[in-house]
Residue frames as a rotation matrix with the C-alpha (Angstrom) as fourth column:
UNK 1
-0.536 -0.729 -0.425 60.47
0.283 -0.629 0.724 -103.15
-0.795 0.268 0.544 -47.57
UNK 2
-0.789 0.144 0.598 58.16
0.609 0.053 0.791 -103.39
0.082 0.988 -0.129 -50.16
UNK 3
0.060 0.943 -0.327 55.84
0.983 0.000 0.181 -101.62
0.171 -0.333 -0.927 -48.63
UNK 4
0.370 -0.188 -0.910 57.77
0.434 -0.831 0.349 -98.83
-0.821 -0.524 -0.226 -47.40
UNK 5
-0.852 -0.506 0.135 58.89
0.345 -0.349 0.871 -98.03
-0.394 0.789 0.472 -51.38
UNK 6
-0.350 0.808 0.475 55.18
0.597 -0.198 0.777 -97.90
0.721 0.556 -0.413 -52.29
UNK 7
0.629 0.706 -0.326 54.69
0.776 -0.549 0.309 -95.43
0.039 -0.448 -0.893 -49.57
UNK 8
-0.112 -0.922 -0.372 57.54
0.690 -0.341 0.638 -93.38
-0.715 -0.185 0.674 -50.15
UNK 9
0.880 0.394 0.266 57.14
0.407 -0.334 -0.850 -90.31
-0.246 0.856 -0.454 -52.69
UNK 10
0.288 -0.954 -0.084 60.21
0.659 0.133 0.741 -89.67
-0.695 -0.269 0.667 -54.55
UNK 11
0.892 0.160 0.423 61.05
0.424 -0.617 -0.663 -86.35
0.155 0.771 -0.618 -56.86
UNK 12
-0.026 -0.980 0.197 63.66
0.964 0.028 0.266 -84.85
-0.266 0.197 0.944 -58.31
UNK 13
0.685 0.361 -0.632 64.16
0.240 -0.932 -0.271 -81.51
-0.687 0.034 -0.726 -58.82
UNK 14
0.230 -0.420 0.878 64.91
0.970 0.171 -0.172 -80.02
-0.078 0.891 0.447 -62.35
UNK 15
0.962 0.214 0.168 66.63
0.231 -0.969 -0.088 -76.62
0.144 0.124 -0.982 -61.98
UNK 16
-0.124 -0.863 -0.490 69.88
-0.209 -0.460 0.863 -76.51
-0.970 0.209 -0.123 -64.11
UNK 17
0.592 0.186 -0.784 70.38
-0.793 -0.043 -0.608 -76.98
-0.147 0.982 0.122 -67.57
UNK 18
-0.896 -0.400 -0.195 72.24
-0.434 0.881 0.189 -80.12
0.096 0.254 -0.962 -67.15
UNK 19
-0.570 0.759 0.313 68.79
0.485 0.619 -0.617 -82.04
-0.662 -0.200 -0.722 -65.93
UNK 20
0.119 0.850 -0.514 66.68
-0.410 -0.429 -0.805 -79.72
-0.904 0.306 0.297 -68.26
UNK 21
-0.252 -0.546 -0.799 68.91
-0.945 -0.039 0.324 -81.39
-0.208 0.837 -0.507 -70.93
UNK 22
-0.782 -0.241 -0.575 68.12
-0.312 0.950 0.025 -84.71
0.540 0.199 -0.818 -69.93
UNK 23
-0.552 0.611 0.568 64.40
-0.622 0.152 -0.768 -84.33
-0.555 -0.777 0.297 -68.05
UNK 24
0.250 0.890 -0.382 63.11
-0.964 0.266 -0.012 -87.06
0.091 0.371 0.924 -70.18
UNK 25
0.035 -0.340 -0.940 65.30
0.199 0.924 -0.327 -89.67
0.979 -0.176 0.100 -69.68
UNK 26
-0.940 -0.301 0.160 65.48
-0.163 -0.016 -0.986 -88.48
0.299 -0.953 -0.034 -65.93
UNK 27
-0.351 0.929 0.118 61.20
-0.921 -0.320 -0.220 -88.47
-0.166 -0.186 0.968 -66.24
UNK 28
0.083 0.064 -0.994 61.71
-0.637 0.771 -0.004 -92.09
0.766 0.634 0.105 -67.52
UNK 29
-0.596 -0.620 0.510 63.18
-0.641 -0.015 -0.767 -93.71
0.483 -0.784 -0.389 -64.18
UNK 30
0.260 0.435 -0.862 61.40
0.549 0.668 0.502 -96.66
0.794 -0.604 -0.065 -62.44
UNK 31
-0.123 -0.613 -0.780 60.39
0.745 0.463 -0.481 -95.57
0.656 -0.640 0.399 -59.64
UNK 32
-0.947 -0.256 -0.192 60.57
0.241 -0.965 0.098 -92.05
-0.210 0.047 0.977 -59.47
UNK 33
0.086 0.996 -0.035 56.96
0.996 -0.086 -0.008 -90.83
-0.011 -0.034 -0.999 -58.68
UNK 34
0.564 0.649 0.511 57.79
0.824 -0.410 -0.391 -86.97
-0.044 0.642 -0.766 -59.77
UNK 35
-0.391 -0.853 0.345 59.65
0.881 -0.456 -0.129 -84.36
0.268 0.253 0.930 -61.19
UNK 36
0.507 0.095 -0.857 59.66
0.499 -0.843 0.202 -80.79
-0.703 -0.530 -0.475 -58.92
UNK 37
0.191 -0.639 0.745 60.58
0.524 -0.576 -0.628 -77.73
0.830 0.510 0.225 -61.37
UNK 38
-0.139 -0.268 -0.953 63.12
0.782 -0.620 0.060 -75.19
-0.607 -0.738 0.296 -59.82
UNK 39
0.927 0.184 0.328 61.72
0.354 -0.724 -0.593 -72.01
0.128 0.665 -0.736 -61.50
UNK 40
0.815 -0.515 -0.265 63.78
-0.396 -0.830 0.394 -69.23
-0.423 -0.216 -0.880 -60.12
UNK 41
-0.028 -0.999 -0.019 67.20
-0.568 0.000 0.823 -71.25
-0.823 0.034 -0.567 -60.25
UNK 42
0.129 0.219 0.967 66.18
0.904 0.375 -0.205 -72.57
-0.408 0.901 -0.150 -63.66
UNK 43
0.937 0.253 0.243 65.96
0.325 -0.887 -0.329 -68.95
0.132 0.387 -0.912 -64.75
UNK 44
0.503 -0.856 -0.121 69.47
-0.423 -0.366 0.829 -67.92
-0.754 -0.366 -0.546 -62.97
UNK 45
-0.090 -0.736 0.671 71.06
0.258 0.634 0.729 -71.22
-0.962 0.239 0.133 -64.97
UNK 46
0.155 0.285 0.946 69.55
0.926 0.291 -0.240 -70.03
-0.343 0.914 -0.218 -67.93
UNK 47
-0.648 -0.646 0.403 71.01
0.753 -0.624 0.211 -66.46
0.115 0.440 0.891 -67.85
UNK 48
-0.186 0.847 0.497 67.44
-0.027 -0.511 0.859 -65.12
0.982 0.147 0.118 -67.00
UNK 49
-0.726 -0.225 -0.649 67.69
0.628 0.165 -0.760 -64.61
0.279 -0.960 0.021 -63.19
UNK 50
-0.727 0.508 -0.462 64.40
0.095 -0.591 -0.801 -63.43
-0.680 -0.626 0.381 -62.01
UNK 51
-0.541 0.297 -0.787 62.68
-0.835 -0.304 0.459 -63.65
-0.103 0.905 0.412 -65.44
UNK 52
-0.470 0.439 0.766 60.05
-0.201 0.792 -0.577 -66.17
-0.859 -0.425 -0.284 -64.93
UNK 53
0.625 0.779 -0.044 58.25
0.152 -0.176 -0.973 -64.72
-0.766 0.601 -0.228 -68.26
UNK 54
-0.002 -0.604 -0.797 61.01
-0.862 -0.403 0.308 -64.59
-0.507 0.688 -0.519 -70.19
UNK 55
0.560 0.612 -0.558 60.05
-0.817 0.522 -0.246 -67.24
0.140 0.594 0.792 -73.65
UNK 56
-0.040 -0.526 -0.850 62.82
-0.537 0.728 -0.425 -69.26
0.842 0.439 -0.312 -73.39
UNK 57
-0.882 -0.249 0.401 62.32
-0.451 0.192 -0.872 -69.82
0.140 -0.949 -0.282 -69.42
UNK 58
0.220 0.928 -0.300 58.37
-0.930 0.107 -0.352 -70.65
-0.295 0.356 0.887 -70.55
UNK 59
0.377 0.050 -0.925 59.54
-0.786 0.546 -0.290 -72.99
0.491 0.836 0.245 -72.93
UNK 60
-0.793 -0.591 -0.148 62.14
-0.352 0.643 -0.680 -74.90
0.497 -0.487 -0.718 -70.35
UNK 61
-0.565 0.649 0.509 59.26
-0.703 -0.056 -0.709 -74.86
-0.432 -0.759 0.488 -67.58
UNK 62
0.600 0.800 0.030 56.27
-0.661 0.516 -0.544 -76.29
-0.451 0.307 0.838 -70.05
UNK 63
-0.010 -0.291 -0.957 59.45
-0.543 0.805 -0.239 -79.00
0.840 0.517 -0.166 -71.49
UNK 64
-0.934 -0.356 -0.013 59.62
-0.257 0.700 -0.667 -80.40
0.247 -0.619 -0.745 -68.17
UNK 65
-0.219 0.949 0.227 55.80
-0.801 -0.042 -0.597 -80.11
-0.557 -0.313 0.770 -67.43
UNK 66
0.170 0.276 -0.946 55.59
-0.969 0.219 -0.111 -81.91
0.176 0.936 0.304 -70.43
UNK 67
0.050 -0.250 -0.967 57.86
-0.392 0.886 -0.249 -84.90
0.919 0.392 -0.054 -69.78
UNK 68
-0.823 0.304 0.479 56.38
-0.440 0.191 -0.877 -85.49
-0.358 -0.934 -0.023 -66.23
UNK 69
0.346 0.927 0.142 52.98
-0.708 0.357 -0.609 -85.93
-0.616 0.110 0.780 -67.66
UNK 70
0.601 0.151 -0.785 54.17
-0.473 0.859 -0.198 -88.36
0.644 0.490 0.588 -70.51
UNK 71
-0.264 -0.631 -0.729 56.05
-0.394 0.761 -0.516 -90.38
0.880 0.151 -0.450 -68.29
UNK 72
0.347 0.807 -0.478 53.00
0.209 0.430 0.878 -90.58
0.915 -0.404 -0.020 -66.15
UNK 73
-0.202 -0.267 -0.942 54.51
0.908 0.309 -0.282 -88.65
0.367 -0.913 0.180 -63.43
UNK 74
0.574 0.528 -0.626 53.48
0.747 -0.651 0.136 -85.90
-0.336 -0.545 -0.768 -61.05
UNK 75
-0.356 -0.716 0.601 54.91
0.706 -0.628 -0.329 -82.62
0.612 0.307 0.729 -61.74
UNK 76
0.652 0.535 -0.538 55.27
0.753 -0.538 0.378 -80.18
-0.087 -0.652 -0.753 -59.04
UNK 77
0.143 -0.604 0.784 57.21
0.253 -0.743 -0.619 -76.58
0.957 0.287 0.047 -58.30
UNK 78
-0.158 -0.198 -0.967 58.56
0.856 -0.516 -0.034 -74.58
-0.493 -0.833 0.251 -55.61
UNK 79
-0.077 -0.016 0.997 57.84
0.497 -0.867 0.025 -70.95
0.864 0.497 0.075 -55.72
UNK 80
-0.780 -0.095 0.619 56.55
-0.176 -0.915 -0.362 -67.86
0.600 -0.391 0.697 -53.58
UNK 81
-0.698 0.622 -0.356 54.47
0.657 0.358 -0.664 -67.52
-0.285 -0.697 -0.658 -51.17
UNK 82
-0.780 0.367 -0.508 52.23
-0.476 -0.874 0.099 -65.48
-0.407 0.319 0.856 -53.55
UNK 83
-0.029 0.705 0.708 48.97
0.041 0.709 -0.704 -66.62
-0.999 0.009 -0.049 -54.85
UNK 84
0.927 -0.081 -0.365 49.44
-0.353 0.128 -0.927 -65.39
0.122 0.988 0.090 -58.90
UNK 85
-0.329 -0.940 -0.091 52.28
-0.934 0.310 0.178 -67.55
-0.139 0.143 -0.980 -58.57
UNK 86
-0.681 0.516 0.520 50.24
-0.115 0.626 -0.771 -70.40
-0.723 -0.585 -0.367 -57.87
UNK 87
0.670 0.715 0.200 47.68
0.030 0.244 -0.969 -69.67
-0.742 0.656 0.142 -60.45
UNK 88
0.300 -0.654 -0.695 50.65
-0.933 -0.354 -0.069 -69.19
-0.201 0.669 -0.716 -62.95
UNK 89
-0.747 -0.586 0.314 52.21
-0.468 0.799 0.377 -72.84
-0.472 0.135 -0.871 -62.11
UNK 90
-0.289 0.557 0.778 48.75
0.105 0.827 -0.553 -74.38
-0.951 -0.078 -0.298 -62.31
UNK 91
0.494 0.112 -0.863 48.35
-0.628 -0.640 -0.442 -72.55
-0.601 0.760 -0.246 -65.81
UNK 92
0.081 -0.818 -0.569 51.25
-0.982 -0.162 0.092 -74.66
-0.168 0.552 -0.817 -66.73
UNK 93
0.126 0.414 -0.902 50.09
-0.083 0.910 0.406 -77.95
0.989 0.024 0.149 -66.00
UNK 94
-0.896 -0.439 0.064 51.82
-0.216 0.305 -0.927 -78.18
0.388 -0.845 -0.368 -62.28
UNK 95
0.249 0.888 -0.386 49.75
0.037 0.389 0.920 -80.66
0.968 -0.244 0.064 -60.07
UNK 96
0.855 0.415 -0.311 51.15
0.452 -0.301 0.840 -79.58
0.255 -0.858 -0.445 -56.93
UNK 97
0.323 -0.432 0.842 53.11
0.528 -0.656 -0.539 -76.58
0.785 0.619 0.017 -54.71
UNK 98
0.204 -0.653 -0.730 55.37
0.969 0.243 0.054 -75.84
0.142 -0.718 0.682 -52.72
UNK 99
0.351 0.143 0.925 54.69
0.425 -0.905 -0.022 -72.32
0.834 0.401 -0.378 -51.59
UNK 100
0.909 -0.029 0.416 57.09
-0.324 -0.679 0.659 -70.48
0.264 -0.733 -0.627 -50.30
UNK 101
0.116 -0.911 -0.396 60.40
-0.100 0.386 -0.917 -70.92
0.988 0.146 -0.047 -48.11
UNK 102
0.205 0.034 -0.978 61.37
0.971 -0.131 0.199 -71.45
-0.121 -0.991 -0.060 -44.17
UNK 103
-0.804 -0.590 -0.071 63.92
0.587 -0.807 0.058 -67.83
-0.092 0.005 0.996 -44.88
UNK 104
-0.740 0.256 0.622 60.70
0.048 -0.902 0.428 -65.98
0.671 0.347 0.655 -45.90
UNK 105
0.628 0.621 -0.469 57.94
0.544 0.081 0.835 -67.28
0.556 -0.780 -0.287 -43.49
UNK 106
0.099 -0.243 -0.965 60.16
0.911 -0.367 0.186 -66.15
-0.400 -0.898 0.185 -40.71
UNK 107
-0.948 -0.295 -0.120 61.31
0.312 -0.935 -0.170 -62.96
-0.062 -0.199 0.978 -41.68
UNK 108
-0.355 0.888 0.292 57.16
0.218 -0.225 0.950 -62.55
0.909 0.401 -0.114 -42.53
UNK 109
0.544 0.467 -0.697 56.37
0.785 0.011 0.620 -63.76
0.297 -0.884 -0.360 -38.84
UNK 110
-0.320 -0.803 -0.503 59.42
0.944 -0.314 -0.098 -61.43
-0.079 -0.506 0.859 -37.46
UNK 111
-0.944 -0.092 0.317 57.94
0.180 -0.949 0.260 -58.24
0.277 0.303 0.912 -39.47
UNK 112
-0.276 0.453 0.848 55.08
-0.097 -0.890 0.445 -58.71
0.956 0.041 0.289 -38.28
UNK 113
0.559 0.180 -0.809 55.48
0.816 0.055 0.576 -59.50
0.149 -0.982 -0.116 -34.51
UNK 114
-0.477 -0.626 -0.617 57.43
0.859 -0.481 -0.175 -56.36
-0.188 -0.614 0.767 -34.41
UNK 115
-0.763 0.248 0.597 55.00
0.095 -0.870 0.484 -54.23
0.639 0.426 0.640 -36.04
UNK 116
0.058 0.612 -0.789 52.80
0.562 0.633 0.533 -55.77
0.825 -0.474 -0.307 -33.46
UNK 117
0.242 -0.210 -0.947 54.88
0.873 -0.379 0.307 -54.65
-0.423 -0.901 0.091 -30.46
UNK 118
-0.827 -0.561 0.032 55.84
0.553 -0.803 0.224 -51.24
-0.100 0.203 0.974 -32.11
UNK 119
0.006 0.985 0.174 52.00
0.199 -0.171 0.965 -50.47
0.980 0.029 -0.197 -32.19
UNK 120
0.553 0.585 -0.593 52.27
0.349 0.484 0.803 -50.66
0.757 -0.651 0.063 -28.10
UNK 121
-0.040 -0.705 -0.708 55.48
0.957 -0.232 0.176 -49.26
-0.288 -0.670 0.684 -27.35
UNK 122
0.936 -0.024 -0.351 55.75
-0.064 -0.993 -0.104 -45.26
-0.346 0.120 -0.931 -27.44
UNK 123
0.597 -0.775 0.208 58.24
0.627 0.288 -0.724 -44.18
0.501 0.562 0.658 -29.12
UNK 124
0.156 -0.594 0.789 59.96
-0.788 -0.556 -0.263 -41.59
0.595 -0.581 -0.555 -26.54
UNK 125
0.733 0.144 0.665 60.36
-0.668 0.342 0.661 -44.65
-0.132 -0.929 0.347 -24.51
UNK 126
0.783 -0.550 0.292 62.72
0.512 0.835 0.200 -46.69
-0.354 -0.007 0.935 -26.23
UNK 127
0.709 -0.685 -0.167 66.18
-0.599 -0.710 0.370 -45.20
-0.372 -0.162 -0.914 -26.00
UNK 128
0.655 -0.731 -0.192 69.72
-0.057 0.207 -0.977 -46.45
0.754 0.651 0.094 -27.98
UNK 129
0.914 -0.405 -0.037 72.31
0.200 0.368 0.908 -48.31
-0.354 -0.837 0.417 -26.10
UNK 130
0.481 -0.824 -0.300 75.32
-0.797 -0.554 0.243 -46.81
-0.366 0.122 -0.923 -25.80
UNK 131
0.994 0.049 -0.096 77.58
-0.040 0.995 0.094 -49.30
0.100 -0.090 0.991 -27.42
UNK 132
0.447 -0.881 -0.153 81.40
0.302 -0.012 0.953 -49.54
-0.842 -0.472 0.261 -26.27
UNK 133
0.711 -0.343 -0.614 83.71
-0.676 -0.092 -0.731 -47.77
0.194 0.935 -0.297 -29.31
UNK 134
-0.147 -0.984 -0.097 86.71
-0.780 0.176 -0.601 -50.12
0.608 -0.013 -0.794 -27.73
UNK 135
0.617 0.395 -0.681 86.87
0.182 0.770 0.611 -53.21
0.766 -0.501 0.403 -26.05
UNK 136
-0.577 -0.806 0.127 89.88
0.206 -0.295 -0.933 -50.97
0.790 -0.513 0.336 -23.46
């Protein structure tokens, strides 16, 4: 058992303003081998939905960055699949990233296997199905 705890990596994610209230004593924890900011829904809880750059959403972000590193623990993020996102977290101290979601990959792969086949099909060829106005 001991073995399987020291191979185990365990993080918490900080993205409300209850845990942002208390990410140092939650960065304290035996045990607990790093703390994962939620930008985005950090930003929502703070009133600043979508506002990654907004000072006070800065300030939350670089307090948790903060009390990860003193309490000797990793600090990672979730974000976009975008690459100035990425150079943004690492700006901030973040030592690793979680880029992206499952919801966007697919709808990525989806737009562009159909732009794929819509390259190939003519368009006088594909024709609208009548659908029923009544189930009578």
């Amino acid at each position: 058992m001991q073995r399987a705890n020291r191979q185990v990596f365990v993080a918490v994610q900080i993205e409300n303003c209850e845990a942002l209230a208390q990410v140092e004593e939650i960065a304290a924890i035996e045990g607990l081998d790093s703390l994962a900011l939620g930008p985005y829904d950090l930003a929502i809880a703070m009133g600043h939905a979508g506002d990654l750059q907004h000072a006070e959403v800065v300030a939350a972000m670089q307090r948790v960055v903060t009390a990860a590193r003193r309490s000797g623990k990793y600090i990672g993020t979730g974000m976009g699949a975008y690459a100035s996102s990425a150079l943004n977290a690492v700006s901030l101290g973040i030592q690793w990233i979680q880029c992206g979601d499952d919801y966007g990959y697919m709808v990525a792969h989806a737009d562009a296997l159909m732009s794929q086949i819509r390259k190939h099909v003519k368009s006088d060829t594909a024709s609208p199905i009548d659908a029923p106005t009544s189930l009578s």
